[in-house]
VOLOVO-408743 format. One line per field, with one value per atom (N, C-alpha, C, O): residue number from 0; atom name; residue in one letter; x, y, z. Coordinates in steps of 0.02 Angstrom, whole numbers, plus 50000, padded with zeros to 5 digits. Atoms other than C-alpha are relative to their C-alpha. Layout:
i (NUM; ...)
at (CA; ...)
aa (A; ...)
px (X; ...)
py (Y; ...)
pz (Z; ...)
// end
This chain:
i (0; 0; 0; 0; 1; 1; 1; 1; 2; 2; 2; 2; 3; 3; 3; 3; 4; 4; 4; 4; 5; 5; 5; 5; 6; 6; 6; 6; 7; 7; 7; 7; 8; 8; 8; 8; 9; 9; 9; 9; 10; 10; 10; 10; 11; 11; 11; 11; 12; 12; 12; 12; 13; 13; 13; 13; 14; 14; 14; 14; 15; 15; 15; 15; 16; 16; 16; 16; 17; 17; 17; 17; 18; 18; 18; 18; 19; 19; 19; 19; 20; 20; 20; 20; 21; 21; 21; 21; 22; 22; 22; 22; 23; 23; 23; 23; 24; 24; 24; 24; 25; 25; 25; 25; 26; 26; 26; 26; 27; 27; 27; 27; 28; 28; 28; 28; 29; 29; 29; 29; 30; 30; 30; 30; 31; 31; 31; 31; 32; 32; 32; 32; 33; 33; 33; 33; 34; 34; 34; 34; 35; 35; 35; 35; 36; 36; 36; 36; 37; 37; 37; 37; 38; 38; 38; 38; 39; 39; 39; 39; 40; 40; 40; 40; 41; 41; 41; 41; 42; 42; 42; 42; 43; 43; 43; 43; 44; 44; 44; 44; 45; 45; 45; 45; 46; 46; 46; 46; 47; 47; 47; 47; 48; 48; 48; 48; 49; 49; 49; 49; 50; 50; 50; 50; 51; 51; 51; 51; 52; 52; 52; 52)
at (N; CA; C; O; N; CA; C; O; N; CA; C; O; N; CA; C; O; N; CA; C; O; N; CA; C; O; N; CA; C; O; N; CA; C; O; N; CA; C; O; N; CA; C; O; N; CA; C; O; N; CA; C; O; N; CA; C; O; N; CA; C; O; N; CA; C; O; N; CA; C; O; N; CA; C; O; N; CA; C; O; N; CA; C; O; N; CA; C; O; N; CA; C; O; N; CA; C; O; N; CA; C; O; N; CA; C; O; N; CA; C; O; N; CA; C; O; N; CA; C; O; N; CA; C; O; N; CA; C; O; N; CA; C; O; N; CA; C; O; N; CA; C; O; N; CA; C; O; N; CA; C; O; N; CA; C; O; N; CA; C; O; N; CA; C; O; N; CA; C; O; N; CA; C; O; N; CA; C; O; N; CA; C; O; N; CA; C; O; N; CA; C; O; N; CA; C; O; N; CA; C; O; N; CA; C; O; N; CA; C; O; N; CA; C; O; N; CA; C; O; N; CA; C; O; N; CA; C; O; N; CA; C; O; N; CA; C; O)
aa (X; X; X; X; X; X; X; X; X; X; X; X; X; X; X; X; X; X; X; X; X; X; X; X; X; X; X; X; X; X; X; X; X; X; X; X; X; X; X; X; X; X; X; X; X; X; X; X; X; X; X; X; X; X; X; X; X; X; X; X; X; X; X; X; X; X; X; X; X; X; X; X; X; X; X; X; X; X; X; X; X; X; X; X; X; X; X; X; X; X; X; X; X; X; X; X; X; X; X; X; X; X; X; X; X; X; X; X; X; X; X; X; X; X; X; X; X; X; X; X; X; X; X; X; X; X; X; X; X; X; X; X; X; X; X; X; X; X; X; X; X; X; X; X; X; X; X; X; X; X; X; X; X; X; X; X; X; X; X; X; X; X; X; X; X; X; X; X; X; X; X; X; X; X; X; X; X; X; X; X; X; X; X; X; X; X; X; X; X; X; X; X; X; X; X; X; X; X; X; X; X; X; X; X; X; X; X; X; X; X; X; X)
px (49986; 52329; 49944; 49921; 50057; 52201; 50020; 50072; 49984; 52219; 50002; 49952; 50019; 52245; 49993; 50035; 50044; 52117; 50017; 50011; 50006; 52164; 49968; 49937; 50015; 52116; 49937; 49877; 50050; 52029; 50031; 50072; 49962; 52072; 49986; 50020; 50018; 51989; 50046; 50072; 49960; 52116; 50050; 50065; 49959; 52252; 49983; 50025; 49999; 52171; 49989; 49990; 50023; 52127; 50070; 50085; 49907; 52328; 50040; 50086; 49971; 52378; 49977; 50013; 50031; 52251; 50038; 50059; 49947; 52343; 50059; 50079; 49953; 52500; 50021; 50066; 49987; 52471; 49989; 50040; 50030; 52385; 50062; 50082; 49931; 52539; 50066; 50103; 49951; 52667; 49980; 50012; 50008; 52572; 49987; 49974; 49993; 52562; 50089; 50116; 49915; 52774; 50011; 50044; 49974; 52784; 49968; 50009; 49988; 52679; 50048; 50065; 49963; 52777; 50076; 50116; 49941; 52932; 50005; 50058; 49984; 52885; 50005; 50051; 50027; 52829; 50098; 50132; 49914; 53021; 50037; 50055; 49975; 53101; 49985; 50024; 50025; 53003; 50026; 50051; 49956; 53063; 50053; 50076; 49924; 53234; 50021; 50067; 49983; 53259; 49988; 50026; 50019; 53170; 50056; 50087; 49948; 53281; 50080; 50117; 49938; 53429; 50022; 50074; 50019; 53383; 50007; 50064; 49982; 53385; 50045; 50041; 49958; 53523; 50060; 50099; 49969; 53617; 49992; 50043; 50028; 53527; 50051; 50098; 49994; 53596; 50109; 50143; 49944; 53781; 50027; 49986; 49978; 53903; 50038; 50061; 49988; 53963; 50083; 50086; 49946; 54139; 49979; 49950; 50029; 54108; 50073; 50124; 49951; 54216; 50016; 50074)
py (49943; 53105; 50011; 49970; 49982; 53189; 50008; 50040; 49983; 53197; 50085; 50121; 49937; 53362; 50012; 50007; 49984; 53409; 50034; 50086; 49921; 53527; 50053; 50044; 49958; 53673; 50013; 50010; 49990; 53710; 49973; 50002; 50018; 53604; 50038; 50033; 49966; 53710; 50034; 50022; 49958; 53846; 49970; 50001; 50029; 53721; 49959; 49948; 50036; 53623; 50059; 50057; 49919; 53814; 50025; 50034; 49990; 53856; 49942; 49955; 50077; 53669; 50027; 50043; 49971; 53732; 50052; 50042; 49931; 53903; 49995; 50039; 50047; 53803; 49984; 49997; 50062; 53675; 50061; 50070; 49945; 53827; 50036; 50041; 49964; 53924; 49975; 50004; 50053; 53780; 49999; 50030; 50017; 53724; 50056; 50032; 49937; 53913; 49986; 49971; 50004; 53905; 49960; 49979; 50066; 53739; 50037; 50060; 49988; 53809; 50081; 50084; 49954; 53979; 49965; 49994; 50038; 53865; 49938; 49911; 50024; 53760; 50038; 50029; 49916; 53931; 50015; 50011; 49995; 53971; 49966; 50002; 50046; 53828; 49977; 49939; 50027; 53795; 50068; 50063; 49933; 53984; 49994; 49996; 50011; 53958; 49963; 49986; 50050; 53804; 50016; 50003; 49966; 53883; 50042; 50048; 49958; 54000; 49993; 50024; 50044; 53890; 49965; 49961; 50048; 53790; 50064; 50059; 49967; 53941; 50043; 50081; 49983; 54014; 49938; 49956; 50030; 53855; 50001; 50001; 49996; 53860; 50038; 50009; 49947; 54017; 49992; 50031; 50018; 53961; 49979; 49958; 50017; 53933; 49912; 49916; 50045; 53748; 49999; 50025; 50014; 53701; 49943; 49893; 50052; 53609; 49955; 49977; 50030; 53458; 49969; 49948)
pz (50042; 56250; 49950; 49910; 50069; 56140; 49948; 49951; 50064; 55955; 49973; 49979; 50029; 55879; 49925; 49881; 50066; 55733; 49980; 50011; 50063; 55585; 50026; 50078; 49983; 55604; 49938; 49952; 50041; 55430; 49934; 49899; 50056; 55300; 49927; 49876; 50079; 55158; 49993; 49939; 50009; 55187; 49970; 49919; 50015; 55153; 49931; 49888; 50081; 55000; 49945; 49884; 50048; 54940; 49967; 49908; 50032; 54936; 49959; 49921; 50056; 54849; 49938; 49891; 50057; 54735; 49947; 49890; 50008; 54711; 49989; 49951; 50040; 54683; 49951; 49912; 50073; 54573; 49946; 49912; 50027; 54478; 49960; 49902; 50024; 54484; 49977; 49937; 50058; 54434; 49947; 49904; 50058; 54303; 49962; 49907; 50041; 54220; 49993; 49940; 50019; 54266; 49947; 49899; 50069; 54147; 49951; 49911; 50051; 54030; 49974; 49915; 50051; 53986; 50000; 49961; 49997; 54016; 49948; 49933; 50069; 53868; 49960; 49921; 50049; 53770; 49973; 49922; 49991; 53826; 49953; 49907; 50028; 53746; 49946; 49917; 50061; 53606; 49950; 49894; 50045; 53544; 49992; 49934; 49999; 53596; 49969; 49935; 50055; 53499; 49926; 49879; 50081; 53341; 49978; 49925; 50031; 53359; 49979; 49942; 49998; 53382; 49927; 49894; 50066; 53239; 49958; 49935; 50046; 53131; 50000; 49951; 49995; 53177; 49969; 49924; 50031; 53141; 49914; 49878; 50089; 52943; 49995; 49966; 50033; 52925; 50009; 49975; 49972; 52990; 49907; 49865; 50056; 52825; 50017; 50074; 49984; 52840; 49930; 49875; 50054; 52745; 49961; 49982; 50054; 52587; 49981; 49955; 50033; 52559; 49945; 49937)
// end
């Protein structure tokens, strides 16, 4: 049986590339995300009246 060779591996380390690329943009506006949301969380609680005992 003969081995069968890739075809073109650049094409394929070119799209990993294009990937990783595009995950690691998703994480960062997905910290961006969360780091607002919590700010905002957090001051929304401040602003919350608490019962004084």
């Amino acid at each position: 049986m003969n081995p069968v060779s890739p075809a073109n591996s650049g094409g394929a380390d070119a799209a990993i590339e294009k990937m990783e690329a595009t995950f690691n943009m998703a994480i960062e506006k997905s910290s961006k995300i969360t780091e607002l949301s919590t700010a905002k969380k957090a001051e929304l609680d401040a602003t919350k009246q608490r019962p004084q005992n």
